[in-house]
PyMOL CGO cylinders between C-alpha atoms (Angstrom):
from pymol import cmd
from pymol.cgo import CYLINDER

trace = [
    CYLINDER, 33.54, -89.89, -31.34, 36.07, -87.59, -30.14, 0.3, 1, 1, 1, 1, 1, 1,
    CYLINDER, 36.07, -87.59, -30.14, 37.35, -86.72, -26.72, 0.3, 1, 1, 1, 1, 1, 1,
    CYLINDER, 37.35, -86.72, -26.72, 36.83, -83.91, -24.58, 0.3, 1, 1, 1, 1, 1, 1,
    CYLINDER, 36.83, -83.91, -24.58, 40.51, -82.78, -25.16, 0.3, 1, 1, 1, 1, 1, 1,
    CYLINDER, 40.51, -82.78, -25.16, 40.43, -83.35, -28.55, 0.3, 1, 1, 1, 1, 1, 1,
    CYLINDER, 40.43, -83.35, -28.55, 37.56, -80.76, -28.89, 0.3, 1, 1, 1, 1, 1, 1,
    CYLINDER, 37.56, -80.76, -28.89, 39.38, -78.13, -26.79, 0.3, 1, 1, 1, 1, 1, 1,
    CYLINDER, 39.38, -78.13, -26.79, 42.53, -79.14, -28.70, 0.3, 1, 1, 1, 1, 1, 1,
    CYLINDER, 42.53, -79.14, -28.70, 39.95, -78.07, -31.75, 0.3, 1, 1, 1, 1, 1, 1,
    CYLINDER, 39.95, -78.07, -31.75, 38.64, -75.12, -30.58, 0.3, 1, 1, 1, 1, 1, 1,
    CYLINDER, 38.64, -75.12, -30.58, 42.16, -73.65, -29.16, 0.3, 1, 1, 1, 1, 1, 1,
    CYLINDER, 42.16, -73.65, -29.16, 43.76, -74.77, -32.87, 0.3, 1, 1, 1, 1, 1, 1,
    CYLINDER, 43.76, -74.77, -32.87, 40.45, -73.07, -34.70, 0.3, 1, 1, 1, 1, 1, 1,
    CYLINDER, 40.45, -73.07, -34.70, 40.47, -69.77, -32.46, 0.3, 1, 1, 1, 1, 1, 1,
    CYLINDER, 40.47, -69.77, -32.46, 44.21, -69.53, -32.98, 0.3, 1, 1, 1, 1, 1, 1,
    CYLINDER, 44.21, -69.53, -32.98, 43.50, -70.05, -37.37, 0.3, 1, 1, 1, 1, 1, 1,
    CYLINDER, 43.50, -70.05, -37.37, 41.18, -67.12, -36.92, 0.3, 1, 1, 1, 1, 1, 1,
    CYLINDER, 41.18, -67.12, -36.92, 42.91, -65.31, -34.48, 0.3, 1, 1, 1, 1, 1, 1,
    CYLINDER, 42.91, -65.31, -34.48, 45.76, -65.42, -37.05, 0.3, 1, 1, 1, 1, 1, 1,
    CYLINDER, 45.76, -65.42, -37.05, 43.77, -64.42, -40.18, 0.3, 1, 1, 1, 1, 1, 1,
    CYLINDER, 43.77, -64.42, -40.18, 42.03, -61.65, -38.59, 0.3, 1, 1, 1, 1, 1, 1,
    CYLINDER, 42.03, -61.65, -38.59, 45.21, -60.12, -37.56, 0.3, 1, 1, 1, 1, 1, 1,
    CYLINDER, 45.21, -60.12, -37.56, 46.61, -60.32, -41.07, 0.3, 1, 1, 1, 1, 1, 1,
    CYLINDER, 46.61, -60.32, -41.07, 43.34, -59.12, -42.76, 0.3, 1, 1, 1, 1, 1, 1,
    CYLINDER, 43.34, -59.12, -42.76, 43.65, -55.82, -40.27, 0.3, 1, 1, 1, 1, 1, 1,
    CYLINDER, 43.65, -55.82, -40.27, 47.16, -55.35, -40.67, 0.3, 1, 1, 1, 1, 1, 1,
    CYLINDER, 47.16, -55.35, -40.67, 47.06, -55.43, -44.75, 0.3, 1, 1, 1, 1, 1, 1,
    CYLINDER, 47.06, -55.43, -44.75, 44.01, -53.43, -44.75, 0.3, 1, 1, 1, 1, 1, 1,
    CYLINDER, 44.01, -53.43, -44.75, 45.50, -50.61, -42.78, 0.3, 1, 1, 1, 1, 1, 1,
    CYLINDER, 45.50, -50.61, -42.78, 48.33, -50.80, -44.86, 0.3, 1, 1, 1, 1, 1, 1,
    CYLINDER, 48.33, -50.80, -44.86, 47.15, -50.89, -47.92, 0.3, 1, 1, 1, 1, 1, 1,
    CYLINDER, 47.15, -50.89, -47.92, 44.33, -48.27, -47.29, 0.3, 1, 1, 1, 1, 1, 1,
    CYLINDER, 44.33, -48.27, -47.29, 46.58, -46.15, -45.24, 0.3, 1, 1, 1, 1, 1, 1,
    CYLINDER, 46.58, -46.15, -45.24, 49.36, -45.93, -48.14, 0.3, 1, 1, 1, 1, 1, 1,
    CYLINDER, 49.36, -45.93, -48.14, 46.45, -45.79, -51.12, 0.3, 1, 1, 1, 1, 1, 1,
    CYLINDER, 46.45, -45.79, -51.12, 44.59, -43.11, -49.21, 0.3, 1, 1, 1, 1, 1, 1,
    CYLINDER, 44.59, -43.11, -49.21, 48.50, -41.16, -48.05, 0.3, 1, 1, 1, 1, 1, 1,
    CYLINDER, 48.50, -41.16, -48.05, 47.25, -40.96, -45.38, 0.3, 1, 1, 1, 1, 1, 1,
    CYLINDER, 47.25, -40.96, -45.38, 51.08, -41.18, -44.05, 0.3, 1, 1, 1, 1, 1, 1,
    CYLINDER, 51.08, -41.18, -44.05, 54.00, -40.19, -47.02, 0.3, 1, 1, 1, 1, 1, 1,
    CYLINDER, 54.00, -40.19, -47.02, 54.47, -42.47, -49.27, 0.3, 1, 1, 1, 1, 1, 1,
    CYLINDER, 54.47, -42.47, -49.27, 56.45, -42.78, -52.56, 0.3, 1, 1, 1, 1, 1, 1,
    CYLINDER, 56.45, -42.78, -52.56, 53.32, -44.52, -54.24, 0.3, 1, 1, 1, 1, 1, 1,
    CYLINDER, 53.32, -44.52, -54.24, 51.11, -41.97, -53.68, 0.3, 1, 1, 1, 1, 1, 1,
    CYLINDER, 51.11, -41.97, -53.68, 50.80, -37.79, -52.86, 0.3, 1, 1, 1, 1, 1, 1,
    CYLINDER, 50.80, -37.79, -52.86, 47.99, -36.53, -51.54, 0.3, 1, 1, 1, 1, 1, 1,
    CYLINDER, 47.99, -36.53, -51.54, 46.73, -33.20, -53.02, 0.3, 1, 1, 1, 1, 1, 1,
    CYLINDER, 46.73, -33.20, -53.02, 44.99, -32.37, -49.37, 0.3, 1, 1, 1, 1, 1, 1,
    CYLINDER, 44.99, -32.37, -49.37, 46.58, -32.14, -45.95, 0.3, 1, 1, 1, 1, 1, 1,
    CYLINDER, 46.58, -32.14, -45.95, 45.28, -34.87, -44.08, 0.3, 1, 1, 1, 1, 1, 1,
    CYLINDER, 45.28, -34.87, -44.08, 42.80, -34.48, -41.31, 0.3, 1, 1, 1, 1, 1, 1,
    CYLINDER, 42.80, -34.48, -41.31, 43.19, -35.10, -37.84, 0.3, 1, 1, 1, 1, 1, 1,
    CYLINDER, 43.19, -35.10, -37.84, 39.87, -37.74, -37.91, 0.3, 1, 1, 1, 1, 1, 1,
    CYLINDER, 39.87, -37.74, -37.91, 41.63, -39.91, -41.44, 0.3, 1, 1, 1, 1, 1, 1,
    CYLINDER, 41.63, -39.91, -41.44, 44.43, -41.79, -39.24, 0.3, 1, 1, 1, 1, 1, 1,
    CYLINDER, 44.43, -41.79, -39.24, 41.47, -42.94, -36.75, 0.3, 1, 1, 1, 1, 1, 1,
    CYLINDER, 41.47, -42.94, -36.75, 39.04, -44.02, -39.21, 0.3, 1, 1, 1, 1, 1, 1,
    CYLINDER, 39.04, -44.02, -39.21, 41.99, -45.33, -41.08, 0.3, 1, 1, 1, 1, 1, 1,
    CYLINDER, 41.99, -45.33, -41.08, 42.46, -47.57, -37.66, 0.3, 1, 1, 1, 1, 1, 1,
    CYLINDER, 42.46, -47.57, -37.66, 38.93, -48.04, -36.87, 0.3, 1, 1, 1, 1, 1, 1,
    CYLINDER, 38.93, -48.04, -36.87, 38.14, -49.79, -40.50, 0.3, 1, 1, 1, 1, 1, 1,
    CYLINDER, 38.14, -49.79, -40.50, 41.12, -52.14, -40.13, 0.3, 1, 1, 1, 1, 1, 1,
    CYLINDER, 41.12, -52.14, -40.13, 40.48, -52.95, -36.89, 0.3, 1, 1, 1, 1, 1, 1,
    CYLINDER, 40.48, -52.95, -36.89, 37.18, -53.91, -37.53, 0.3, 1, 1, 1, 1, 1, 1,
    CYLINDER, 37.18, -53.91, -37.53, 37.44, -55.53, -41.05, 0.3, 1, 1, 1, 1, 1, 1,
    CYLINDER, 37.44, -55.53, -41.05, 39.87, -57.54, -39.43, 0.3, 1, 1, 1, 1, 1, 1,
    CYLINDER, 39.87, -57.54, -39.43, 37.47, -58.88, -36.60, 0.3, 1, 1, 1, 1, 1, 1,
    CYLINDER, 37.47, -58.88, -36.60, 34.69, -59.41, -38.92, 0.3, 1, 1, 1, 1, 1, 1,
    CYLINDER, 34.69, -59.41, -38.92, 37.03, -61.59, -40.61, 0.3, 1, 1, 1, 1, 1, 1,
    CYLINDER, 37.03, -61.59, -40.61, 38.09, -63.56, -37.70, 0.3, 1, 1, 1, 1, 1, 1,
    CYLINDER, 38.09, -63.56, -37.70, 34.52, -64.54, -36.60, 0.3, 1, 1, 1, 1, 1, 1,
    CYLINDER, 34.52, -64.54, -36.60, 33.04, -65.24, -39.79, 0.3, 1, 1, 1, 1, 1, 1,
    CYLINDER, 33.04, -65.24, -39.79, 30.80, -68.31, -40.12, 0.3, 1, 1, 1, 1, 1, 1,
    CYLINDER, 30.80, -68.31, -40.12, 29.31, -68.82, -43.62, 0.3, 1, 1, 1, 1, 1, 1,
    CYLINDER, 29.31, -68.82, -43.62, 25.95, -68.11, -42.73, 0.3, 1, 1, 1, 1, 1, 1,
    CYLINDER, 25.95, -68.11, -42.73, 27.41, -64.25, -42.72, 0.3, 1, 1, 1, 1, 1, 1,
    CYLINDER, 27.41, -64.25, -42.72, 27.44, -62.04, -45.33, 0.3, 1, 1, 1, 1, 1, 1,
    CYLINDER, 27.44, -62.04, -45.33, 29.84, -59.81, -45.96, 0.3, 1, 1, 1, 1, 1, 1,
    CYLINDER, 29.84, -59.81, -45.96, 27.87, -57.18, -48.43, 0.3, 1, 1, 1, 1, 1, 1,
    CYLINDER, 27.87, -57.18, -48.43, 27.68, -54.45, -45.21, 0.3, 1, 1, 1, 1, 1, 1,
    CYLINDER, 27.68, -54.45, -45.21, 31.17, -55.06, -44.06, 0.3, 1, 1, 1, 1, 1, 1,
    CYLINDER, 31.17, -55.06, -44.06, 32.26, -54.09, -47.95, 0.3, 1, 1, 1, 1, 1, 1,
    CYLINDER, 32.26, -54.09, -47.95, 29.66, -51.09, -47.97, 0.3, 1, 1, 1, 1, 1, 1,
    CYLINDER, 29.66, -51.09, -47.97, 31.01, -49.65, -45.13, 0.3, 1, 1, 1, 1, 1, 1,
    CYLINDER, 31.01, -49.65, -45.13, 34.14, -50.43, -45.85, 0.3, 1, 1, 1, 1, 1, 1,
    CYLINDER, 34.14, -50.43, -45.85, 33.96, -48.11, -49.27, 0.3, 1, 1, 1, 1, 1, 1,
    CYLINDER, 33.96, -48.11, -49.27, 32.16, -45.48, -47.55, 0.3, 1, 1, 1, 1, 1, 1,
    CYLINDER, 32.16, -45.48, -47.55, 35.33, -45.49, -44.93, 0.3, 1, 1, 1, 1, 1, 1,
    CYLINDER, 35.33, -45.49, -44.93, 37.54, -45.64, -48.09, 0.3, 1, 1, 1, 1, 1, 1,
    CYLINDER, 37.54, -45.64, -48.09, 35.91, -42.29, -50.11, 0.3, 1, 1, 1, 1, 1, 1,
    CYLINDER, 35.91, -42.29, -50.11, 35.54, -40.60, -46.54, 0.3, 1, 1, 1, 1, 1, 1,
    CYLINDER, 35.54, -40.60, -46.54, 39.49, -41.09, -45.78, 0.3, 1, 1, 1, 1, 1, 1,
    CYLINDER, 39.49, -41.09, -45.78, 40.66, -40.52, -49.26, 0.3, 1, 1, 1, 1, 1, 1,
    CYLINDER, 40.66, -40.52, -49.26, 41.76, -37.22, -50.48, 0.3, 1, 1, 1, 1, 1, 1,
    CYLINDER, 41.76, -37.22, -50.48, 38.71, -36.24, -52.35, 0.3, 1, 1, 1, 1, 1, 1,
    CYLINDER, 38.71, -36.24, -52.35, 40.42, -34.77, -55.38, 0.3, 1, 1, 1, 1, 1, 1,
    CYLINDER, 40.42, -34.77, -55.38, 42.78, -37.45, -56.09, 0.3, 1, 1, 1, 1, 1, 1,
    CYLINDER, 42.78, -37.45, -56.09, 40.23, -40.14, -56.47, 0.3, 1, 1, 1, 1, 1, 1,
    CYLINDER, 40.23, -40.14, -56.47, 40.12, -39.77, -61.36, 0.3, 1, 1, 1, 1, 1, 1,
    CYLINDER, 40.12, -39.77, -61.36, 36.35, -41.32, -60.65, 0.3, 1, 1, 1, 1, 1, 1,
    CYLINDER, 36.35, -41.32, -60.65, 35.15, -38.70, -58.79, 0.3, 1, 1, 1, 1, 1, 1,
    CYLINDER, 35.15, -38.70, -58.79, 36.97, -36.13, -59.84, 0.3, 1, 1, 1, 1, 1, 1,
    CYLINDER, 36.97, -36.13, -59.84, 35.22, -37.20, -63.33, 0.3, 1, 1, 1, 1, 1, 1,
    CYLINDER, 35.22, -37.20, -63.33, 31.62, -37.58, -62.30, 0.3, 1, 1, 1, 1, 1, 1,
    CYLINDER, 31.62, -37.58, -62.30, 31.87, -33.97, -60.31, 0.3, 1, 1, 1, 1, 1, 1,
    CYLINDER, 31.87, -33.97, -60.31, 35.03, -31.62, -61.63, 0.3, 1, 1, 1, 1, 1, 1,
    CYLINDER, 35.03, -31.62, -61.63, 37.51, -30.53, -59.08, 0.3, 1, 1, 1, 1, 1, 1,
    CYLINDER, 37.51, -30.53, -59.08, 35.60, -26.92, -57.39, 0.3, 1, 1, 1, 1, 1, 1,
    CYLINDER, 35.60, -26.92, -57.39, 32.91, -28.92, -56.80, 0.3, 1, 1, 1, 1, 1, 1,
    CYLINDER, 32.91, -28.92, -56.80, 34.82, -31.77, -55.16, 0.3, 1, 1, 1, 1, 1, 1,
    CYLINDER, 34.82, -31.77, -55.16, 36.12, -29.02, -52.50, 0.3, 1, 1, 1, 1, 1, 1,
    CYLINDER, 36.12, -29.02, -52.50, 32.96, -27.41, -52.40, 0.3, 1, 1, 1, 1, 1, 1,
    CYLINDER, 32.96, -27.41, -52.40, 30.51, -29.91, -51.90, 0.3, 1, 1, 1, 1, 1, 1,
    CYLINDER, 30.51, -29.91, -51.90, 32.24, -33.31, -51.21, 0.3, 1, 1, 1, 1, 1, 1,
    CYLINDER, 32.24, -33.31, -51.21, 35.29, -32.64, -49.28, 0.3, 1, 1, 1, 1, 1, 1,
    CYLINDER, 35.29, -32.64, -49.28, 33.22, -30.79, -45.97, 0.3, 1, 1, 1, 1, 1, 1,
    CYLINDER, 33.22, -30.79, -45.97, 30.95, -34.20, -46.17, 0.3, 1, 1, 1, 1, 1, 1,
    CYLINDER, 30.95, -34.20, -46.17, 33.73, -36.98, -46.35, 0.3, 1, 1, 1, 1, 1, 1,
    CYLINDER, 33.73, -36.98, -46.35, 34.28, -37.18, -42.12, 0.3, 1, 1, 1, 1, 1, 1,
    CYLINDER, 34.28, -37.18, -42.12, 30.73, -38.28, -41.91, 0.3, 1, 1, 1, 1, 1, 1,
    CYLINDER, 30.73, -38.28, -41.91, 30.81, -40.68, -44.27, 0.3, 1, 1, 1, 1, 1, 1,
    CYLINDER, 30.81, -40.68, -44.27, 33.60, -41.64, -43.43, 0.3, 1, 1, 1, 1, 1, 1,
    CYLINDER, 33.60, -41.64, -43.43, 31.99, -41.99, -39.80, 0.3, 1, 1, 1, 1, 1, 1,
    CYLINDER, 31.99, -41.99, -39.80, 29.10, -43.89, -41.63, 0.3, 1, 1, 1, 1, 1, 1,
    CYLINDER, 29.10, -43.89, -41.63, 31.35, -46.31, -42.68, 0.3, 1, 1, 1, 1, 1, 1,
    CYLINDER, 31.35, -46.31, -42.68, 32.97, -47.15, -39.41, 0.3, 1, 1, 1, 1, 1, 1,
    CYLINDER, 32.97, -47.15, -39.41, 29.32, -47.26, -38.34, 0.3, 1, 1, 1, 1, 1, 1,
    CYLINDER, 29.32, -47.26, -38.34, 28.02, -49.81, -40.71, 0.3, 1, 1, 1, 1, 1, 1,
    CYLINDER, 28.02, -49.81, -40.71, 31.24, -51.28, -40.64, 0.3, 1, 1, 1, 1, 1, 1,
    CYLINDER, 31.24, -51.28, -40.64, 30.60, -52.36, -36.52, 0.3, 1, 1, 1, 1, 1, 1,
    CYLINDER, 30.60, -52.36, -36.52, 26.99, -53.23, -37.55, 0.3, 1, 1, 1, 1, 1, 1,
    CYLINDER, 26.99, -53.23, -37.55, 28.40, -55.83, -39.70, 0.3, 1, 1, 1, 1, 1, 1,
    CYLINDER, 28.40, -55.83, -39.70, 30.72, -56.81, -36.84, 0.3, 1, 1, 1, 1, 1, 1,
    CYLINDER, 30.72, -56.81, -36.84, 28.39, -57.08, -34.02, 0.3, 1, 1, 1, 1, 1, 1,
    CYLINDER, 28.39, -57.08, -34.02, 26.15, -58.94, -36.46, 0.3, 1, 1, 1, 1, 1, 1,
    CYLINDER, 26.15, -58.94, -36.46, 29.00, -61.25, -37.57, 0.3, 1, 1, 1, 1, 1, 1,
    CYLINDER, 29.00, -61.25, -37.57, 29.70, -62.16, -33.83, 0.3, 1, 1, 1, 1, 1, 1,
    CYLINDER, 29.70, -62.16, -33.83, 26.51, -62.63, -33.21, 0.3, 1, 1, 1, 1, 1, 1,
    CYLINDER, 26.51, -62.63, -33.21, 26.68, -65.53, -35.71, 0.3, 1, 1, 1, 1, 1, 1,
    CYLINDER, 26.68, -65.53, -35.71, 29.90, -66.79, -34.24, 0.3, 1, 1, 1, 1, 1, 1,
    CYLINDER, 29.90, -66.79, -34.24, 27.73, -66.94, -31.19, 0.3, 1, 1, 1, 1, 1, 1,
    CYLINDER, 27.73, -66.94, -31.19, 25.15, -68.99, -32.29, 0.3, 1, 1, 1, 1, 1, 1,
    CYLINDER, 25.15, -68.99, -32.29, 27.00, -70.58, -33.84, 0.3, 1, 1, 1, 1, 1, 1,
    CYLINDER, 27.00, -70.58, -33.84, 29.09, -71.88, -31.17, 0.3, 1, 1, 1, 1, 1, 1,
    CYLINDER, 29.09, -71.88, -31.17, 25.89, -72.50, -28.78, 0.3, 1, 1, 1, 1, 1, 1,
    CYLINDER, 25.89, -72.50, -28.78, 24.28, -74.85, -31.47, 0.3, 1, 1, 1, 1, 1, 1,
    CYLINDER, 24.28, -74.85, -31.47, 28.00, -76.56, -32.19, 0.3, 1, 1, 1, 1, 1, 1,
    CYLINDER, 28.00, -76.56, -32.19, 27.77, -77.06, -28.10, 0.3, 1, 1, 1, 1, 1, 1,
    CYLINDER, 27.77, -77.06, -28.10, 24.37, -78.20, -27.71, 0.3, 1, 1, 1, 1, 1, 1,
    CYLINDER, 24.37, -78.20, -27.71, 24.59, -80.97, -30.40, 0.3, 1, 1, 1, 1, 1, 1,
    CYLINDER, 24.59, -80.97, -30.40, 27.57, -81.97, -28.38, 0.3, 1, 1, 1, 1, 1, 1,
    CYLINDER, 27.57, -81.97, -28.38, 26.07, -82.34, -25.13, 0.3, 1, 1, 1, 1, 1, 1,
    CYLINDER, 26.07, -82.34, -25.13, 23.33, -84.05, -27.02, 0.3, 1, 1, 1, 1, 1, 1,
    CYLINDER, 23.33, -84.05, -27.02, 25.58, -86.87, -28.37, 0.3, 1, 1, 1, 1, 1, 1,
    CYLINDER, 25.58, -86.87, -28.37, 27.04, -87.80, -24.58, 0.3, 1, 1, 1, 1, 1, 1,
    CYLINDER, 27.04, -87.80, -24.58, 23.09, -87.39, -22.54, 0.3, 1, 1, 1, 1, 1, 1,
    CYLINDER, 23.09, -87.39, -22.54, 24.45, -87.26, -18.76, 0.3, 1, 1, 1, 1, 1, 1,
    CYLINDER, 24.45, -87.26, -18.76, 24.40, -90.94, -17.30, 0.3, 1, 1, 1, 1, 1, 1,
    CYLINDER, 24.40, -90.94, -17.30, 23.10, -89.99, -13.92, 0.3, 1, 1, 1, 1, 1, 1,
    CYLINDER, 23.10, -89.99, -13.92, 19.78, -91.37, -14.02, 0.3, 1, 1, 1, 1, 1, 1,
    CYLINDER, 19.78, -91.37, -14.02, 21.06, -94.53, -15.90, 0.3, 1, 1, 1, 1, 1, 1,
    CYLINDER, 21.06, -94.53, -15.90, 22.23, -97.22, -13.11, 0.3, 1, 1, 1, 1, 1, 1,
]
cmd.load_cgo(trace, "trace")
């Protein structure tokens, strides 16, 4: 049975592990979404529209919270919504006639016309369902902690009453 300081010594050492691979997951996703999307010059990709002043935030806001999502997963979570509203952020931030697949499925005028004046609210969906997903995640982690600590406290009962 271990110790008490070998299950803070635990938890410190598992908070740290997530701590760490939350902070990488945000970091990579804002880079890699931030350079796919142009939202900044890049030599990768050009970006047929000027950017927005609302695309750096939701940029931030998407990689911020994909990243803590990640860090308190448990695998009782799923992470279908975080991906859903993670795409929606994706289409909303990306320049709407640079993306082949949509530019397919609707032809350029109508892109600008119909798409383009809709992409900071779904953008804004997507940061939406993306913080769902994270208070629901953490929620998890919660519980998950509480019932970790109760069936600790119920392998050492308190002694008082025992003399």
């Amino acid at each position: 049975m271990p110790s008490d300081a070998a299950r803070v010594h635990a938890r410190h050492e598992d908070a740290l592990r997530r701590g760490l691979r939350g902070t990488a997951v945000g970091l990579a996703l804002f880079v890699v979404l931030g350079t796919v999307t142009a939202v900044w010059a890049n030599p990768l990709f050009v970006r047929m529209t000027p950017v927005g002043p609302w695309e750096f935030g939701a940029t931030v806001l998407t990689a911020l919270l994909a990243g803590v999502t990640t860090a308190l997963w448990v695998p009782r979570c799923s992470l279908r919504t975080s991906g859903t509203g993670g795409l929606a952020s994706f289409l909303g931030i990306a320049c709407p006639t640079c993306n082949k697949i949509l530019m397919l499925i609707f032809g350029g005028p109508a892109l600008l016309a119909w798409f383009d004046p809709v992409r900071p609210w779904l953008a804004a969906a997507g940061v939406i369902i993306m913080s769902m997903a994270a208070l629901r995640t953490w929620r998890a982690f919660r519980d998950d902690r509480a019932g970790a600590a109760v069936v600790v406290s119920s392998e050492n009962p308190p002694m008082g009453g025992l003399k």
